[in-house]
C-alpha positions in Angstrom: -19.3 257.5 2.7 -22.8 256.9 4.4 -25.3 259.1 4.2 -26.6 260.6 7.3 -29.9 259.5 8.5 -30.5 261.9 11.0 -32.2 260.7 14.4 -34.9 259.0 12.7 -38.7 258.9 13.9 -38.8 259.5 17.6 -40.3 256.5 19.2 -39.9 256.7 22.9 -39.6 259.5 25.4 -39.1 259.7 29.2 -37.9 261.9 31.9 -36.9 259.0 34.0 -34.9 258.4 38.2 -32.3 256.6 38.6 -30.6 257.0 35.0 -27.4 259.1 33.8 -25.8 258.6 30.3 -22.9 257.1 31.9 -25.1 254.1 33.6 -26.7 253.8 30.1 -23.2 253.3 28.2 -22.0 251.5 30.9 -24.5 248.7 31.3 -26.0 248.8 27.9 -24.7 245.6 25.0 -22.3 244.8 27.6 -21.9 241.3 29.7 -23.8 242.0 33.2 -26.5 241.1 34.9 -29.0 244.2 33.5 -28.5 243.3 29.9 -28.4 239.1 30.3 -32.2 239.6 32.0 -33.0 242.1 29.2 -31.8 240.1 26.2 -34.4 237.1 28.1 -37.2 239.7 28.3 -36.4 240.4 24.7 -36.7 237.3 23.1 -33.0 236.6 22.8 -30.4 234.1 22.8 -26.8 233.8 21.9 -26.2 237.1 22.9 -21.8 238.0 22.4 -21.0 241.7 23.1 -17.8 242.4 21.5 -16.3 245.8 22.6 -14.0 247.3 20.1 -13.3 250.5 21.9 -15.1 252.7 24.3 -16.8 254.1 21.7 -17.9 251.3 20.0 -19.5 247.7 20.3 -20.6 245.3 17.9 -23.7 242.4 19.0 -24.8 239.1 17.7 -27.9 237.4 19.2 -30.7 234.9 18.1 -34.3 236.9 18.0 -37.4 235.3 18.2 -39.4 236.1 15.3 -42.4 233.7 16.1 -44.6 233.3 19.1 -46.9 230.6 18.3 -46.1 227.2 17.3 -45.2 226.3 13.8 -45.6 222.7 12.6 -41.8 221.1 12.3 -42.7 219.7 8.7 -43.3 223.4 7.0 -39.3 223.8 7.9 -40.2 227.7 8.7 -37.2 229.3 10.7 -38.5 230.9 14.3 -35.1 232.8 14.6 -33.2 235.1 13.2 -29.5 236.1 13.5 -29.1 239.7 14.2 -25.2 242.0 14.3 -25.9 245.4 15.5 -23.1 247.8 15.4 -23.6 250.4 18.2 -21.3 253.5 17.9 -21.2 256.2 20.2 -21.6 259.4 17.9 -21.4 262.4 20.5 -20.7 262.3 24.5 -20.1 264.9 27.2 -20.0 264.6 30.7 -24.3 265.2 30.9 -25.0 263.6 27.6 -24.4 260.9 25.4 -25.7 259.9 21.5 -25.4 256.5 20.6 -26.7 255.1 17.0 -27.1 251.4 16.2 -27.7 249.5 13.1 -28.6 246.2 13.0 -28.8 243.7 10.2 -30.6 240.4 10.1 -30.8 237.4 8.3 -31.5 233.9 8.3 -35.8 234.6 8.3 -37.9 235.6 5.4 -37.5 239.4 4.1 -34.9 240.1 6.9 -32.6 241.0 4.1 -34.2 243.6 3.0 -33.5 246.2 5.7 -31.6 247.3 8.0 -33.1 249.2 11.6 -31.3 251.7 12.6 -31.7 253.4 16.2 -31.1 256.7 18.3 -30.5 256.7 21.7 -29.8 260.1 23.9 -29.9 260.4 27.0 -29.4 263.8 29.4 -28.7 264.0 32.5 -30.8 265.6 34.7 -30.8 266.6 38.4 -30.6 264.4 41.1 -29.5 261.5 38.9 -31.8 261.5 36.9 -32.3 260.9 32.6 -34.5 262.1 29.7 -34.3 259.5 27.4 -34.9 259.7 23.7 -35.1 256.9 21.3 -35.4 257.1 17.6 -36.1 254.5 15.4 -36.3 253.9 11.8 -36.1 251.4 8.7 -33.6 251.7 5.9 -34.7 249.7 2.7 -32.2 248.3 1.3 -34.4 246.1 -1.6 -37.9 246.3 -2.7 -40.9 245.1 -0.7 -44.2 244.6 -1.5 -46.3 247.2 -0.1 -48.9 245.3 2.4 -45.3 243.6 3.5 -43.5 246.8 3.7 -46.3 248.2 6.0 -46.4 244.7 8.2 -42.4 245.3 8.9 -42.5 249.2 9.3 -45.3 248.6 11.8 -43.8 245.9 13.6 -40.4 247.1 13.8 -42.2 250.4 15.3 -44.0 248.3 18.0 -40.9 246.4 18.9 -38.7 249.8 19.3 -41.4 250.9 21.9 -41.6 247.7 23.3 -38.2 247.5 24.0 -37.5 251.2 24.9 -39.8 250.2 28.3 -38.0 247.1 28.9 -34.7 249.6 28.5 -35.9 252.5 30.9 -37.6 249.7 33.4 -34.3 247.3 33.4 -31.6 250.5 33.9 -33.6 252.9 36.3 -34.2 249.4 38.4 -30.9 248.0 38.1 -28.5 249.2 41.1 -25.3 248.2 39.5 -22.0 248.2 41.6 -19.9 249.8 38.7 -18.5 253.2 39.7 -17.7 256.0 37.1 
């Protein structure tokens, strides 16, 4: 049995138009215009959404680890592979809960950890959202310190990072899907 990890550190919150849980679920890890621009903006590539039931979805993508050029001869990787499972933990007709966990590999110290996410979002009146997101680390070997710090920090910026390419992408996105 896995332990629970609770909501995690809350990273991002917004009382946002033009966004109901339903549009989240809907448009979120799923093969549509909203999410193919977002996985760009992200740094992504390779992207497969594979839904195993409506409550659950499992993702594989290429991330982008480096932004600067590396010399070919030092044979460092620029990628990493990435399987998120996203589960949808509690849903009502106003609300919905959705964890994630991804796991990476294939780049150095991606092995290490896991990230695993929060995302809830209410609906409010007039179709609109507050959206939380939570985000956290789970260490799954020892780190040196000064690297630990690096990763907890950057996994922190990335969250927020990607919490406003989230909110921007779905409370722009007029998508033709009806609930």
């Amino acid at each position: 049995m896995k332990k629970d990890i609770g909501n995690g550190t809350l990273l991002f919150e917004a009382k946002v138009d033009n966004l109901t849980s339903k549009k989240f679920w809907t448009l979120m890890w799923a093969d549509n215009e909203f999410w193919n621009n977002t996985v760009n903006d992200l740094n992504m590539s390779h992207f497969v959404a594979k839904i195993v039931d409506e409550k659950n979805r499992i993702a594989t993508a290429k991330l982008k680890m480096l932004n600067f050029p590396i010399p070919e001869f030092l044979n460092f990787p620029q990628f990493c592979d990435q399987t998120t499972k996203i589960m949808v933990v509690e849903q009502t007709s106003t609300y919905i809960k959705v964890r994630t966990n991804t796991k990476a590999k294939h780049f150095p110290l991606t092995e290490s950890f896991e990230i695993n996410q929060v995302f809830e979002i209410t609906d409010l009146e007039n179709g609109k959202g507050h959206v939380k997101i939570y985000g956290d680390i789970e260490w799954k070997e020892s780190v040196m310190f000064v690297a630990k710090t690096a990763i907890q920090s950057s996994v922190a910026k990335s969250i927020k990072d990607a919490a406003h390419i989230y909110v921007k992408g779905l409370t722009n996105y007029e998508s033709e899907v009806t609930f």
